[in-house]
Backbone as CSV, one residue per row, in Angstrom:
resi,resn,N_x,N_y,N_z,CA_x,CA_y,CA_z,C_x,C_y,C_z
1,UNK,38.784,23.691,-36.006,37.567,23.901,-35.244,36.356,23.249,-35.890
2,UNK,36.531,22.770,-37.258,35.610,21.970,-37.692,35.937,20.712,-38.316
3,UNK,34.950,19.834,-38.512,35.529,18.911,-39.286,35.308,18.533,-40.980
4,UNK,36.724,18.985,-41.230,36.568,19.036,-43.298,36.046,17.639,-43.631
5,UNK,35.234,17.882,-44.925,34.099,16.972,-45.338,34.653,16.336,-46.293
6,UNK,36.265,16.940,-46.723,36.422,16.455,-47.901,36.596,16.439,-49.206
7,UNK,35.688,17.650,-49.275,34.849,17.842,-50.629,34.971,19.022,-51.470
8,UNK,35.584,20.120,-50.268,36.058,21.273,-50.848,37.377,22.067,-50.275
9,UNK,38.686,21.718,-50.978,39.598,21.829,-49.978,39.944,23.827,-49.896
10,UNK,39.530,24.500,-49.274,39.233,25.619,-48.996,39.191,25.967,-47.980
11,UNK,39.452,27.396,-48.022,39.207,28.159,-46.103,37.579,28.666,-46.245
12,UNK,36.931,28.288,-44.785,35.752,29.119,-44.841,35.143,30.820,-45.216
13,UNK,34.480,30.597,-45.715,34.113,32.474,-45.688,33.056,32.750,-44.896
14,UNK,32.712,31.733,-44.447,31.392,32.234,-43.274,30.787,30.954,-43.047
15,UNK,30.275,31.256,-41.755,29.619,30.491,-40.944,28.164,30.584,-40.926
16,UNK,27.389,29.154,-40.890,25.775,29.707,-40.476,25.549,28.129,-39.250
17,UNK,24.968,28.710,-38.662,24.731,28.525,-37.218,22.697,27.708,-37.116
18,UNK,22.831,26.575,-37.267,21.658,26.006,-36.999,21.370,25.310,-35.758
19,UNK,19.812,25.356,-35.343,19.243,24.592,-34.153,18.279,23.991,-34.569
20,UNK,18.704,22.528,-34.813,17.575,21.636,-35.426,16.781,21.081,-34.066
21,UNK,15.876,21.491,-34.224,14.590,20.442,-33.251,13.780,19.437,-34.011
22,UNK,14.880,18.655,-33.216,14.827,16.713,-33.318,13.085,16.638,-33.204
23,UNK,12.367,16.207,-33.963,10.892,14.877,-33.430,11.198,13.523,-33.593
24,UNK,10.247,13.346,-33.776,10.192,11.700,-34.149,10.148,11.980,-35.941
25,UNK,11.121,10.397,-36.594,10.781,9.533,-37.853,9.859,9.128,-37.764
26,UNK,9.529,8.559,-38.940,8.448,7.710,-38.990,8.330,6.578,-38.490
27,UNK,9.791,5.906,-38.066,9.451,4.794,-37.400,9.703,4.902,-36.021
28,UNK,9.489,6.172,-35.347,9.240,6.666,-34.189,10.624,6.685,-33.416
29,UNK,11.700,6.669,-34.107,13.034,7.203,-33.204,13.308,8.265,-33.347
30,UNK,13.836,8.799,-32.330,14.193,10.237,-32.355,15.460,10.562,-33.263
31,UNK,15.421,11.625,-34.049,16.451,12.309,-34.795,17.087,12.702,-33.999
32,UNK,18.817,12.599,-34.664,19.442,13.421,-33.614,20.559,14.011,-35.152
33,UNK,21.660,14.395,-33.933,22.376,15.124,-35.044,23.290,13.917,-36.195
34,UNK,23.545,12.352,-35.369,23.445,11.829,-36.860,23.083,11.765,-37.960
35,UNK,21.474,12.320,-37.817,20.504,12.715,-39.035,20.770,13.929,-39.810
36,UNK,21.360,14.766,-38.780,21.647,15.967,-39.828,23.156,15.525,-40.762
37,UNK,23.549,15.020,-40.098,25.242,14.858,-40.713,25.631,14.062,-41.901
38,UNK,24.279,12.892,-41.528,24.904,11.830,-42.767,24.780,12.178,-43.914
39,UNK,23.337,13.102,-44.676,23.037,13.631,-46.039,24.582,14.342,-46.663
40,UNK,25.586,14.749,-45.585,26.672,15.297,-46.482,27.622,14.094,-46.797
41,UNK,27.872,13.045,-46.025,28.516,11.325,-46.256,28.009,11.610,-47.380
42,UNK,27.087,11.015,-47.516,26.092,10.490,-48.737,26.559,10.866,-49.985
43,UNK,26.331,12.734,-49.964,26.389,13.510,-51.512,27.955,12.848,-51.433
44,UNK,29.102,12.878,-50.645,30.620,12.921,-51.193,30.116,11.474,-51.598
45,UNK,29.622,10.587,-51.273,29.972,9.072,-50.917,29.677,8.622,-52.749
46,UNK,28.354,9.368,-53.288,27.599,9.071,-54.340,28.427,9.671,-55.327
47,UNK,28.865,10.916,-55.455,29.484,12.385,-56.070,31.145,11.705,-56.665
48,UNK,31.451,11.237,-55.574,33.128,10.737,-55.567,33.122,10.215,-57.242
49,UNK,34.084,9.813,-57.474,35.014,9.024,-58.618,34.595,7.345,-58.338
50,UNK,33.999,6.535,-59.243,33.629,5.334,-59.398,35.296,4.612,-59.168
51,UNK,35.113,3.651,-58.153,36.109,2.873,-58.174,36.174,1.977,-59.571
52,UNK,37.268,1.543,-59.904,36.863,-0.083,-60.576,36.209,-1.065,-60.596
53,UNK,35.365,-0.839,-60.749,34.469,-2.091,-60.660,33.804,-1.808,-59.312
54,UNK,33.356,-1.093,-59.132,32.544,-0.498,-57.828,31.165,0.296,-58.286
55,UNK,30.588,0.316,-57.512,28.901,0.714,-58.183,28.434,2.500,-57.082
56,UNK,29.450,2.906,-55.963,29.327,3.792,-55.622,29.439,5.545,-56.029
57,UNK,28.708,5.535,-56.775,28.804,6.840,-58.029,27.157,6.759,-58.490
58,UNK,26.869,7.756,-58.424,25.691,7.929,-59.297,25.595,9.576,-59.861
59,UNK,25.530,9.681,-61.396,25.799,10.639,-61.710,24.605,11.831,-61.350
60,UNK,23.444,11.076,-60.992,22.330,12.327,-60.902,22.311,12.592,-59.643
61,UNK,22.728,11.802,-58.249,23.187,11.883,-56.919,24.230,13.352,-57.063
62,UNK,25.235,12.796,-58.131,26.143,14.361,-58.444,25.940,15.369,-59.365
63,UNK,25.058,15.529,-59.878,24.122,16.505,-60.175,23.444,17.542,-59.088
64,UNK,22.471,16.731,-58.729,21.403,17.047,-57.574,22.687,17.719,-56.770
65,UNK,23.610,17.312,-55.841,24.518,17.605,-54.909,25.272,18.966,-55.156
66,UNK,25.571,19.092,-56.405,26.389,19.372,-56.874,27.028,21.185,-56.093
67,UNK,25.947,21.852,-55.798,25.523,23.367,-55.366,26.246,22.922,-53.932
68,UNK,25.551,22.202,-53.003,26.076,22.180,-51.744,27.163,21.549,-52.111
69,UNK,27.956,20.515,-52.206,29.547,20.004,-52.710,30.148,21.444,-52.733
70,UNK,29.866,22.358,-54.006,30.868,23.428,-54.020,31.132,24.149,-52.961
71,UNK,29.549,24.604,-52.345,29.780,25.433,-51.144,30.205,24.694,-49.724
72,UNK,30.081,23.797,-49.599,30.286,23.402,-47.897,32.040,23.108,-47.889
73,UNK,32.425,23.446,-46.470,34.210,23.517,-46.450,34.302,22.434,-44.996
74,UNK,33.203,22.610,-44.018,33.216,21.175,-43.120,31.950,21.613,-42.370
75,UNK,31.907,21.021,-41.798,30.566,20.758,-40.562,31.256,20.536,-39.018
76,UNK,30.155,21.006,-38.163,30.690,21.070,-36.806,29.326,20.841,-36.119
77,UNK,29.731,19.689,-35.192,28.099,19.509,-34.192,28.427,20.418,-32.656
78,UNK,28.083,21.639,-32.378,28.599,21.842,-31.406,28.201,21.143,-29.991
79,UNK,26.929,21.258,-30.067,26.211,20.518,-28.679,24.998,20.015,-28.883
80,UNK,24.836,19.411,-28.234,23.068,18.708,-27.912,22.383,19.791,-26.574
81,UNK,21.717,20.145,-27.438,20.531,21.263,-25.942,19.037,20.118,-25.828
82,UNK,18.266,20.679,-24.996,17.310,20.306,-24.834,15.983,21.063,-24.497
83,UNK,14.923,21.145,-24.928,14.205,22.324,-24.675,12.846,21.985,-24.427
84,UNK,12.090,22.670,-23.454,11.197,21.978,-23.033,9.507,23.352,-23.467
85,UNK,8.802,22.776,-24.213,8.163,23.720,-24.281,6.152,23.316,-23.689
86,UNK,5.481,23.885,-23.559,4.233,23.993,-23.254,3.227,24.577,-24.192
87,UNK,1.844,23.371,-24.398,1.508,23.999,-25.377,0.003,23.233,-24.562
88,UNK,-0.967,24.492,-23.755,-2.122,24.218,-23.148,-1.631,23.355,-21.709
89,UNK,-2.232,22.060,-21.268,-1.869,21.159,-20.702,-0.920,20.230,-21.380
90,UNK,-0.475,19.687,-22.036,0.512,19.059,-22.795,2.765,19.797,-22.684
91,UNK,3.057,19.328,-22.162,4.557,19.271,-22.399,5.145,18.669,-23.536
92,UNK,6.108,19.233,-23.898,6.706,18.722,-24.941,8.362,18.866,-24.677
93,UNK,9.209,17.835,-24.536,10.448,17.935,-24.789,11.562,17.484,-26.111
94,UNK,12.056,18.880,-26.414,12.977,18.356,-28.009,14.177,18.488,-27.504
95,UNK,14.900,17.322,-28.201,16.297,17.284,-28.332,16.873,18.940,-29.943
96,UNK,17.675,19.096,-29.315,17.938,20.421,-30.295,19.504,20.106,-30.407
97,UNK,19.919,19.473,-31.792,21.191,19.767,-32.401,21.139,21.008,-32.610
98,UNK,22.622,21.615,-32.347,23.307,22.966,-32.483,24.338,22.692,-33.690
99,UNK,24.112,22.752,-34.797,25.215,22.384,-35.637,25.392,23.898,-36.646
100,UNK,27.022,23.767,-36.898,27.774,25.064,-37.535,28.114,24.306,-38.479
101,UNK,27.767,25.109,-40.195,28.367,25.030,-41.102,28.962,26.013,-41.691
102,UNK,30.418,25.703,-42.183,30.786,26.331,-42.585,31.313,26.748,-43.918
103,UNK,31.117,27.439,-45.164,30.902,27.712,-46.618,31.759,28.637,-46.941
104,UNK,32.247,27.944,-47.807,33.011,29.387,-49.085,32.270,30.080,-49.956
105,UNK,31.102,30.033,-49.591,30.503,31.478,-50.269,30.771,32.874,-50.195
106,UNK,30.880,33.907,-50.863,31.000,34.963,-50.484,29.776,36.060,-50.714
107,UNK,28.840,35.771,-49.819,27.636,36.603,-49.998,26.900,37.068,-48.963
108,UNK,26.503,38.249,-49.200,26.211,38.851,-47.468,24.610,38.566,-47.535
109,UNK,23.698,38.057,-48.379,22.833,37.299,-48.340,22.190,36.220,-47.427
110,UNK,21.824,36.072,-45.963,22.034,35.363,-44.925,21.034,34.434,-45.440
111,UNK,19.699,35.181,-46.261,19.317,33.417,-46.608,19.461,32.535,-47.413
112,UNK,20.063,33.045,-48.699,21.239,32.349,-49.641,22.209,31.170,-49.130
113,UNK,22.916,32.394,-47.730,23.587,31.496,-47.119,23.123,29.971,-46.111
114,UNK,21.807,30.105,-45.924,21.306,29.531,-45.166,20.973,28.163,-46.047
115,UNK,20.587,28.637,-47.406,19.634,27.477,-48.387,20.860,26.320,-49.181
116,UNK,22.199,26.986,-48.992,23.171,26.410,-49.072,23.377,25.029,-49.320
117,UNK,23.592,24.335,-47.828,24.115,23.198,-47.442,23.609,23.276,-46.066
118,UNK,21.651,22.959,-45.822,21.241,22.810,-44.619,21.657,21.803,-43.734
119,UNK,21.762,20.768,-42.745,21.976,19.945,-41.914,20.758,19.029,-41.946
120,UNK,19.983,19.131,-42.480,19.225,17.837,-42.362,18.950,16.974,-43.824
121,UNK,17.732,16.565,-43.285,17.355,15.287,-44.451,16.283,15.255,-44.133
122,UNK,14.833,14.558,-45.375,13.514,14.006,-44.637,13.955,12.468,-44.238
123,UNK,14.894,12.246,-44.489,15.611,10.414,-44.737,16.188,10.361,-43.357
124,UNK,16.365,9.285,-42.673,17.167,9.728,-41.342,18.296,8.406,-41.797
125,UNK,19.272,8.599,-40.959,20.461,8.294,-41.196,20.256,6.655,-41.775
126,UNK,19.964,5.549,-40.553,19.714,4.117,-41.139,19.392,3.569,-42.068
127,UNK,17.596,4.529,-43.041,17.310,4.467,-44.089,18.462,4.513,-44.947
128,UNK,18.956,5.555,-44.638,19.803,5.839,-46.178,20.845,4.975,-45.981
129,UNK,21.152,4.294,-44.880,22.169,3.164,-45.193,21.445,1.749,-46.037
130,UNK,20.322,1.686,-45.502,19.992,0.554,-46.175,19.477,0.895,-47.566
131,UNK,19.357,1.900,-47.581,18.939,2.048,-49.057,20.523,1.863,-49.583
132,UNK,21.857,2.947,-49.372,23.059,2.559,-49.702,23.045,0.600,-49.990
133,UNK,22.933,0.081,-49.244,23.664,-1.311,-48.957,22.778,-2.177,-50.322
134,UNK,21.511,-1.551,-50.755,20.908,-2.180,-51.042,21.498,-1.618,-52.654
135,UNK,21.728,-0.404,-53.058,22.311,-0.200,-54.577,23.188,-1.235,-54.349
136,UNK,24.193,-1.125,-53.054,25.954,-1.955,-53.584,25.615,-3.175,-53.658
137,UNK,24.197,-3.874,-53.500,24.195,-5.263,-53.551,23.211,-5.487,-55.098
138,UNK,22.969,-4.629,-55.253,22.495,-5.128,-57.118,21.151,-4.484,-56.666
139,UNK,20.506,-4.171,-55.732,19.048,-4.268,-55.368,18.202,-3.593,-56.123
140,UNK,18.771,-2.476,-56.524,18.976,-1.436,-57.510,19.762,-0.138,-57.084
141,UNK,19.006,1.089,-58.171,19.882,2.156,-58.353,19.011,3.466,-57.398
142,UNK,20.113,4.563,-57.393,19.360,5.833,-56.730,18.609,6.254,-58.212
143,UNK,19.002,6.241,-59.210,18.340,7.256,-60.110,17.927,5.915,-61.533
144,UNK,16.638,6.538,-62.652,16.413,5.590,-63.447,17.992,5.601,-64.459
145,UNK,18.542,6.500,-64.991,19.976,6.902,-65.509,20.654,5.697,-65.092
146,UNK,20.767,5.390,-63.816,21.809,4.315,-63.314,21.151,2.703,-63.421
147,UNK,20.131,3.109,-63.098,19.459,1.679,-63.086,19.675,1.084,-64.569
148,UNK,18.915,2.261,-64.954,18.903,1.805,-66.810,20.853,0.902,-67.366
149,UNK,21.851,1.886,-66.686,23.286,1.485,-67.158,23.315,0.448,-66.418
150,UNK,23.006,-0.127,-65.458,23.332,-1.254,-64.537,22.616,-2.248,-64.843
151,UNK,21.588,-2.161,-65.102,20.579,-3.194,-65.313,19.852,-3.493,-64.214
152,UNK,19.321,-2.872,-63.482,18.940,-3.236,-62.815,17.474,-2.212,-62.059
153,UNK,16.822,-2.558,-61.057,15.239,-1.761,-60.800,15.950,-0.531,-60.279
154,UNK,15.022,0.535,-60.518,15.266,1.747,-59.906,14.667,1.593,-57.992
155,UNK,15.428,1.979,-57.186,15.265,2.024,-56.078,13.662,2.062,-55.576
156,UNK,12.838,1.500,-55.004,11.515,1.823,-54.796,11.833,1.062,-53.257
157,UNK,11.270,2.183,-52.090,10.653,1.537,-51.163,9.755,1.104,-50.621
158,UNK,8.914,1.239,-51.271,7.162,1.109,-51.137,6.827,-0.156,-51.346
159,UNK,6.387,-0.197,-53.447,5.785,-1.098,-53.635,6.446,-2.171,-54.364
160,UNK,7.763,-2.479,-54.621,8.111,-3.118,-54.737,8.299,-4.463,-54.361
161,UNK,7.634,-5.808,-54.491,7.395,-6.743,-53.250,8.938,-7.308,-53.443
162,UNK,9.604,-7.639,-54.051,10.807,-8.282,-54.563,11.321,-7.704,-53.981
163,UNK,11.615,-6.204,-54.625,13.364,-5.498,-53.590,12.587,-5.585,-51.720
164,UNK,11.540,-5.741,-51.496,11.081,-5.464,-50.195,11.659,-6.300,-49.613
165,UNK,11.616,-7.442,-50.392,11.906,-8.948,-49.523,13.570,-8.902,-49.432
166,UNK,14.280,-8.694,-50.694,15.709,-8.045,-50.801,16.402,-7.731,-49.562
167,UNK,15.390,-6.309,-49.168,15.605,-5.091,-48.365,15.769,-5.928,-46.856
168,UNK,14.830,-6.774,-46.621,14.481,-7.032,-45.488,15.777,-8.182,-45.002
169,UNK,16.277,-8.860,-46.043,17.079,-9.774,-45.471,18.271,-8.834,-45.361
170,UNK,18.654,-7.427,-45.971,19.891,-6.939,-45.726,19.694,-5.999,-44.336
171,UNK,18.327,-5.493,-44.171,18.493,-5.025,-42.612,18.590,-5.925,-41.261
172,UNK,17.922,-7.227,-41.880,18.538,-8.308,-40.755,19.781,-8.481,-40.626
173,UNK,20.858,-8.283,-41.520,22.306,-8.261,-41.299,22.586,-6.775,-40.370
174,UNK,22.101,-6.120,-40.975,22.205,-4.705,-40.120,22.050,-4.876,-38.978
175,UNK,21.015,-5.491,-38.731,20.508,-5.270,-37.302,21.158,-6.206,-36.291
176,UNK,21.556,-7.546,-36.951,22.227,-8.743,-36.536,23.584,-8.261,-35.785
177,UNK,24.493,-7.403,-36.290,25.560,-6.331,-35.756,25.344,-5.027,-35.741
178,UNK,24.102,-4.718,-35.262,24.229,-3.064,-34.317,25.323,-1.958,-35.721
179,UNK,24.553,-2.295,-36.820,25.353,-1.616,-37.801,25.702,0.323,-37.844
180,UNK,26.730,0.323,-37.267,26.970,2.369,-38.070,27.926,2.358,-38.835
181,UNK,27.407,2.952,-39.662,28.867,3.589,-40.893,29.954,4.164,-39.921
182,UNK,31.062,4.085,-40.728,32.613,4.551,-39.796,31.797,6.029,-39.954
183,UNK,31.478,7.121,-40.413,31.433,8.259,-40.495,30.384,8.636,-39.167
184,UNK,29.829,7.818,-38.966,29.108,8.219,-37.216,29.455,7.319,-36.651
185,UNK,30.258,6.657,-36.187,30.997,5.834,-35.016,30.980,6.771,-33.744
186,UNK,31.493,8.215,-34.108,31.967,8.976,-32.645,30.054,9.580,-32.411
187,UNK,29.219,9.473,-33.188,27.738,10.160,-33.072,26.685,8.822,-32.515
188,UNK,26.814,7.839,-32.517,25.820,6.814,-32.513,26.683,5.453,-31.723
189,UNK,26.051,5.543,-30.632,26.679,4.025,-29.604,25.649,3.284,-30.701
190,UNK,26.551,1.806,-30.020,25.743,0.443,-30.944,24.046,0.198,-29.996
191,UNK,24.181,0.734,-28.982,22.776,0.609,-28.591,21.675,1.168,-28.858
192,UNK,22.358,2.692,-29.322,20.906,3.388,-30.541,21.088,2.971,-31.984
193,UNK,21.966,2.352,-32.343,21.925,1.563,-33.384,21.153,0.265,-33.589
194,UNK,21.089,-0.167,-32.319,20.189,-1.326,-32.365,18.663,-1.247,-32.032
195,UNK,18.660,-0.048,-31.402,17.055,0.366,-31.439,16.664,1.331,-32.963
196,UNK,17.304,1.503,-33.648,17.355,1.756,-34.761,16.769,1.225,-35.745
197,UNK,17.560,-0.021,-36.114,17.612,-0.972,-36.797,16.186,-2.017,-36.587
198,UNK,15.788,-2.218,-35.198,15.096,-2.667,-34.627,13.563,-2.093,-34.848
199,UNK,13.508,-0.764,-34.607,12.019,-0.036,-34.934,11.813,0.547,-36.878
200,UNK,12.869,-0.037,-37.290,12.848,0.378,-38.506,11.943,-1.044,-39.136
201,UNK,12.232,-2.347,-38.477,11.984,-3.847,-38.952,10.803,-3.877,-38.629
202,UNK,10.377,-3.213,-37.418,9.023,-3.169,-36.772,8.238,-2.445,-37.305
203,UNK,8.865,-1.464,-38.161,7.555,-0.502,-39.022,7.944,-0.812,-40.362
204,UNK,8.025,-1.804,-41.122,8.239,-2.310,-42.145,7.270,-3.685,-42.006
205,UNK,7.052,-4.270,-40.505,6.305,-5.506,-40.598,5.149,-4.973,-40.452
206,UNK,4.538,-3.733,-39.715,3.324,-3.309,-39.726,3.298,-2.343,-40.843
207,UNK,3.664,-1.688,-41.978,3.697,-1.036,-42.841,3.398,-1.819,-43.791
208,UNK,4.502,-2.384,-44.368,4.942,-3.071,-45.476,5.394,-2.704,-46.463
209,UNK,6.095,-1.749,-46.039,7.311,-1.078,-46.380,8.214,-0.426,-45.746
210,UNK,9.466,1.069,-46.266,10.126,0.889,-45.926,10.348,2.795,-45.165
């Protein structure tokens, strides 16, 4: 009934039941429940065992992670709602992921249980790919620890003019093929991938950053 993450091969001990109301990113696309889902990719993706000669590991990524890793047993998106609310003359409509997680904790503590292994991110899904694409290509690291062992800049999206310029030729590949990670293939058609990719380039040319 859910789908295992991977990460903790275990039976659930309880369920907690979230309704994220989607706004806008910063580069004005709407969140959806890809956004909640990918931050758990990520922790296994970073957390995992360093291949040979592979740069996907960062030990303070598995640090930081480390609390939700133990507790989460899988994730479940149940539905997309939609909700329409009023505030004076003004309407407002949110997209509302319904997503169930489920934890081997054993604590009758509901907000313990809650602070767990939440469903979101302030990062929305694309960012953190290009930030991903950009460690596996030398661009640099998630943490100074790694950078320092690698040799290479610690991740900056801001002011960095170098990794900016970096950054920018690897989201043109992104964007060039309507890029999703296999782990949201069944969450994200290539056409919100390409408006994605697309308003992310567009608020990076009026920003100048990332």
């Amino acid at each position: 009934k859910y789908r295992n993450t991977g990460l903790t091969p275990c039976l659930a001990k309880a369920r907690v039941t979230y309704r994220l109301w989607g706004s806008a990113a910063h580069d004005n696309t709407r969140v959806s429940a890809a956004d909640a889902l990918y931050p758990y990719v990520f922790a296994a993706r970073w957390s995992g065992p360093r291949a040979p000669g592979g740069v996907e590991h960062d030990p303070a990524v598995e640090a930081a992670t480390e609390t939700t890793r133990q507790a989460l047993v899988g994730v479940r998106v149940v539905k997309v709602d939609s909700e329409v609310r009023r505030y004076s003359d003004i309407t407002f409509t949110y997209v509302v992921p319904v997503v169930e997680v489920y934890l081997n904790a054993a604590t009758a503590d509901t907000a313990e249980l809650a602070a767990l292994a939440p469903p979101w991110s302030a990062t929305p899904w694309h960012v953190m790919v290009l930030m991903e694409e950009a460690v596996k290509r030398g661009v640099g690291a998630f943490s100074a620890a790694e950078a320092r062992r690698r040799g290479v800049r610690w991740l900056d999206l801001a002011r960095d003019p170098k990794t900016r310029e970096e950054r920018g030729a690897i989201l043109d590949g992104l964007a060039r093929r309507n890029h999703v990670p296999e782990a949201l293939k069944r969450l994200v058609a290539a056409d919100e991938a390409q408006v994605r990719w697309a308003a992310l380039r567009q608020f990076a040319q009026r920003r100048g950053h990332y």
